[in-house]
C-alpha atoms as an extended CHARMM CRD file, in Angstrom:
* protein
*
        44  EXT
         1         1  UNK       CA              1.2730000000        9.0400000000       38.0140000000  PROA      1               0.0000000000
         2         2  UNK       CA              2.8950000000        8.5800000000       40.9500000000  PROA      2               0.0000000000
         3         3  UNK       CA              6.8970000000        8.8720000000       41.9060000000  PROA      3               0.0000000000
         4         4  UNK       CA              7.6770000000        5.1930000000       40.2480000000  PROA      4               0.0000000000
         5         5  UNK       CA              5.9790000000        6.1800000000       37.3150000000  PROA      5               0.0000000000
         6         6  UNK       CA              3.0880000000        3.9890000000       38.1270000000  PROA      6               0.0000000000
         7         7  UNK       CA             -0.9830000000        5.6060000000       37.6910000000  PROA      7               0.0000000000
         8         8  UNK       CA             -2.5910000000        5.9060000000       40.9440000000  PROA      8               0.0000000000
         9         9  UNK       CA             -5.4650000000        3.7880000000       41.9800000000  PROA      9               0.0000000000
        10        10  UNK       CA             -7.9030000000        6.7170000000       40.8430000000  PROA      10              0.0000000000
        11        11  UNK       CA             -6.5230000000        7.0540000000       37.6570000000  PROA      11              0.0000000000
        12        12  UNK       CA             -6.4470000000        3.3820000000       37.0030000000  PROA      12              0.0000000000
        13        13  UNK       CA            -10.2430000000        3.3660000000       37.9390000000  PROA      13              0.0000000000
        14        14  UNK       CA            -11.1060000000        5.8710000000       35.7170000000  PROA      14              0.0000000000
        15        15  UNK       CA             -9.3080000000        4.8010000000       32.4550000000  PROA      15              0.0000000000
        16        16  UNK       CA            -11.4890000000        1.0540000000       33.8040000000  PROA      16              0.0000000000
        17        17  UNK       CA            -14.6480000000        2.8610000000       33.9480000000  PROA      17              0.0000000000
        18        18  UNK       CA            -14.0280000000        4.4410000000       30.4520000000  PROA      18              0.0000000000
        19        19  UNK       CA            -13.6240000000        1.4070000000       28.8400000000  PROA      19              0.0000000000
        20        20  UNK       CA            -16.7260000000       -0.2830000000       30.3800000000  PROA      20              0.0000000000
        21        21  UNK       CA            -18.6090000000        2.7530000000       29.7170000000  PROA      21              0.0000000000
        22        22  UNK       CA            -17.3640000000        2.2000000000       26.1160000000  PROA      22              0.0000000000
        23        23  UNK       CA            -17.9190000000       -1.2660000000       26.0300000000  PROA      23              0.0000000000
        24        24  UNK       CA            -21.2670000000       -1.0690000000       27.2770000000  PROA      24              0.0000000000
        25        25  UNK       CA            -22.5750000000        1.7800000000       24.1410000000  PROA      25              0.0000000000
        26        26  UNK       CA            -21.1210000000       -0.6490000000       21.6440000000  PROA      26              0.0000000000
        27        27  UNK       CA            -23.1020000000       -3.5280000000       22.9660000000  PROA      27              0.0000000000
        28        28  UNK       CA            -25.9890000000       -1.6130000000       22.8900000000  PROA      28              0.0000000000
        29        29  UNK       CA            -25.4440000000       -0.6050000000       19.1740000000  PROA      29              0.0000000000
        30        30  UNK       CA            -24.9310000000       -3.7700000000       18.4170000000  PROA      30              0.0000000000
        31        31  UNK       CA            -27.6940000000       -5.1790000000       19.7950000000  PROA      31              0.0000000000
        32        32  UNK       CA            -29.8110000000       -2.5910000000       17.8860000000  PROA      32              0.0000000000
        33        33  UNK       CA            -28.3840000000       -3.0760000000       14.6840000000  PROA      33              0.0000000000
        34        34  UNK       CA            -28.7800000000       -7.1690000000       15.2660000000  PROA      34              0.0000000000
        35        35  UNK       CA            -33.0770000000       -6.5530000000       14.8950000000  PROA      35              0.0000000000
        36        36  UNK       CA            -32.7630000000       -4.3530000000       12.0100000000  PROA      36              0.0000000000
        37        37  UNK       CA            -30.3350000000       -7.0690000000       10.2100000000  PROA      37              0.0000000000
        38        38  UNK       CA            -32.8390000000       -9.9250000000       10.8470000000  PROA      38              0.0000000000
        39        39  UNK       CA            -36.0230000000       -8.2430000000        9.9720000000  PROA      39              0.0000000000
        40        40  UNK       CA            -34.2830000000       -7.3790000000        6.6860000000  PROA      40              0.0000000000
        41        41  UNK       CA            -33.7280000000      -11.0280000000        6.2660000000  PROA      41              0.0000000000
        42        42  UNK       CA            -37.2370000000      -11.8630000000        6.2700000000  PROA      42              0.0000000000
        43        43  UNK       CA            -38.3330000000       -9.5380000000        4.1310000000  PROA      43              0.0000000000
        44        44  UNK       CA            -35.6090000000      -11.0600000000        1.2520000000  PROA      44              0.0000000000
């Protein structure tokens, strides 16, 4: 943080890229898990 208390530009980027990064795994497990869920469907 800088003198006002306020995160720097780098630190503001990285906490961004975190959450993308984040974002990004659970769409991917998501998407996985949406196959599985259908296939299980038709089988029923």
């Amino acid at each position: 943080m800088n003198k006002k208390g306020k995160k720097s530009e780098s630190e503001f980027h990285s906490v961004r890229n975190l959450l993308r990064e984040s974002w990004e795994l659970a769409s991917i497990l998501n998407f996985l898990q949406v196959p599985e869920e259908m296939s299980y469907d038709l089988l029923i």
